[in-house]
Phi, psi and omega in degrees: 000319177324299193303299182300312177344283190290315157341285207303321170301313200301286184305347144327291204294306167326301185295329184293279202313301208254330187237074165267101114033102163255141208260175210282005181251047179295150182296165169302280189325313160315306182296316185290321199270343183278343166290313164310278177005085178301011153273196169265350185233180205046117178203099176294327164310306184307309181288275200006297212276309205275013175248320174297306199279351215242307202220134192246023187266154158281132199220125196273354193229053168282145143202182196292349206271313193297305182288327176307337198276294172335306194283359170273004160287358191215339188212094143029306162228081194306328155330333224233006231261133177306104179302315153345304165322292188300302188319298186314339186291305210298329209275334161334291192327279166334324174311295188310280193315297187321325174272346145352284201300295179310331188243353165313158158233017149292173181186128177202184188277325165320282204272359178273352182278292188312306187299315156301330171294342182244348150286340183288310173300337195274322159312303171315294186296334182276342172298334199283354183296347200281353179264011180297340184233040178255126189270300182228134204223127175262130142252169185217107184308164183193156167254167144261224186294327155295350216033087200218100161316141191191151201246099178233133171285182215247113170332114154270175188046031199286035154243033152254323177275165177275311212234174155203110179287173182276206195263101189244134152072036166106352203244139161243125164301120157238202184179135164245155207288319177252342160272326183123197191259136187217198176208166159215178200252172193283001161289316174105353219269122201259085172305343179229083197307152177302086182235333180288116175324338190179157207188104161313158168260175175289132191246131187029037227061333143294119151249151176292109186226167177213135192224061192102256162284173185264170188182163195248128163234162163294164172283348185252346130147357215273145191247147188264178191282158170314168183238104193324130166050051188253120187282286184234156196217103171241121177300167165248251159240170145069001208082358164283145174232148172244138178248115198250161194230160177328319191283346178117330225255168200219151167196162204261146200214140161258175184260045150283000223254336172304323178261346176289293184069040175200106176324123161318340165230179181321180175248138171243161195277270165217157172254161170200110199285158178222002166172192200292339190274307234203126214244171155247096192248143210220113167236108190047212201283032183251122163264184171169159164280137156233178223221180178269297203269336180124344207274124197271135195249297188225143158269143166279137185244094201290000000 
């Protein structure tokens, strides 16, 4: 606990340090002088767009001193800063905590929360890579799915898709009518081509898609080993998914499970979520309550 202990600070001071938001009312003159500005770097119009587009709590008293503050959480000299660079510093950060976490070997409902918070972000910031070489960028607020404000540029040619979802963890599900199900980036950029029968949004960096078999991708588009003897799949939270095998039998999987292949809670008869925490699981005449971790709460007693 001591070990989580110490995770949970690092990542706090992080999120205080790194994920404020900068709002569209940067002074005029900040702006005129970073345009003027003969270096090559820092260009404040430019950070603007990937912190707008990127981190979504609002914060009313940014200014050019507070983000000068940020980037020196990532750089030696923030005058100076590579916009490349910086996404990569952020997505690094971000990174570091997650496998932190990830390779911790509590595991609880606290730390599957920390861990969506910091998959969400990371998400966020790789779609947003697609704005390193944009010059000129129109955005438009949108919420998504978590209902979360979030700086996306306005889909062009959105009548080649069928179907087009909101935006989860940075990413949106579309579909065309002869490809199949795909994702794009907050750019409209089609990062995962329409190829997929069916296509989960994204849960902690991972969706779930199915082509023949179910298989797991990346923001980047890249599929995972098939996932055994698995029929149906519905993301849930937190990086949990409920599955249904071959066998008819049903059990809850993280997106560990392409390498693993072993569900996080017993295989059961039926789930049935009865909300985001807690699922009602059925094995012959027995019922009972679980948890997100597997841990049984309540038994039913007929």
């Amino acid at each position: 606990m001591k070990l989580l202990s110490n995770c949970y600070s690092a990542i706090l001071l992080f999120y205080i340090l790194s994920c404020f938001p900068v709002m569209a009312s940067f002074q005029k003159d900040s702006l005129n002088n970073a345009k003027n500005n003969n270096r090559t770097f820092f260009n404040l119009e430019k950070t603007q767009k990937i912190m707008m587009a990127t981190l979504a709590k609002p914060t009313p008293f940014y200014n050019k001193d507070s983000l000068l503050k940020h980037f020196r959480h990532f750089f030696a000299n923030p005058q100076q800063i590579n916009y490349p660079d910086y996404i990569k510093g952020m997505s690094l950060q971000l990174k570091k905590k997650i496998n932190i976490l990830e390779y911790d070997a509590i595991k609880n409902v606290f730390q599957l929360e920390q861990l969506t918070d910091l998959h969400s972000r990371f998400s966020l910031i790789n779609s947003a890579n697609c704005l390193v070489n944009k010059t000129e960028s129109n955005f438009v607020r949108v919420k998504d799915i978590d209902g979360r404000d979030i700086m996306i540029q306005p889909l062009e040619n959105k009548e080649k898709y069928s179907f087009v979802d909101k935006f989860k963890q940075g990413f949106v599900r579309v579909k065309q009518e002869k490809g199949g199900y795909g994702f794009l980036n907050i750019c409209g950029d089609e990062i995962v081509k329409c190829q997929y029968t069916h296509a989960e949004n994204f849960n902690n960096g991972k969706a779930l898609v199915k082509k023949g078999s179910w298989f797991f991708i990346d923001f980047e588009g890249t599929q995972s080993a098939p996932l055994h003897n698995v029929s149906d799949a519905i993301a849930l939270t937190k990086g949990i998914s409920l599955v249904r095998f071959n066998t008819g039998k049903y059990a809850l999987i993280d997106n560990q499970f392409a390498k693993t292949q072993t569900p996080i809670s017993d295989i059961f008869d039926s789930i049935i979520p009865l909300n985001a925490q807690n699922f009602k699981v059925q094995s012959g005449s027995e019922s009972k309550i679980i948890n997100l971790e597997g841990t049984e709460s309540l038994s039913i007693v007929h």
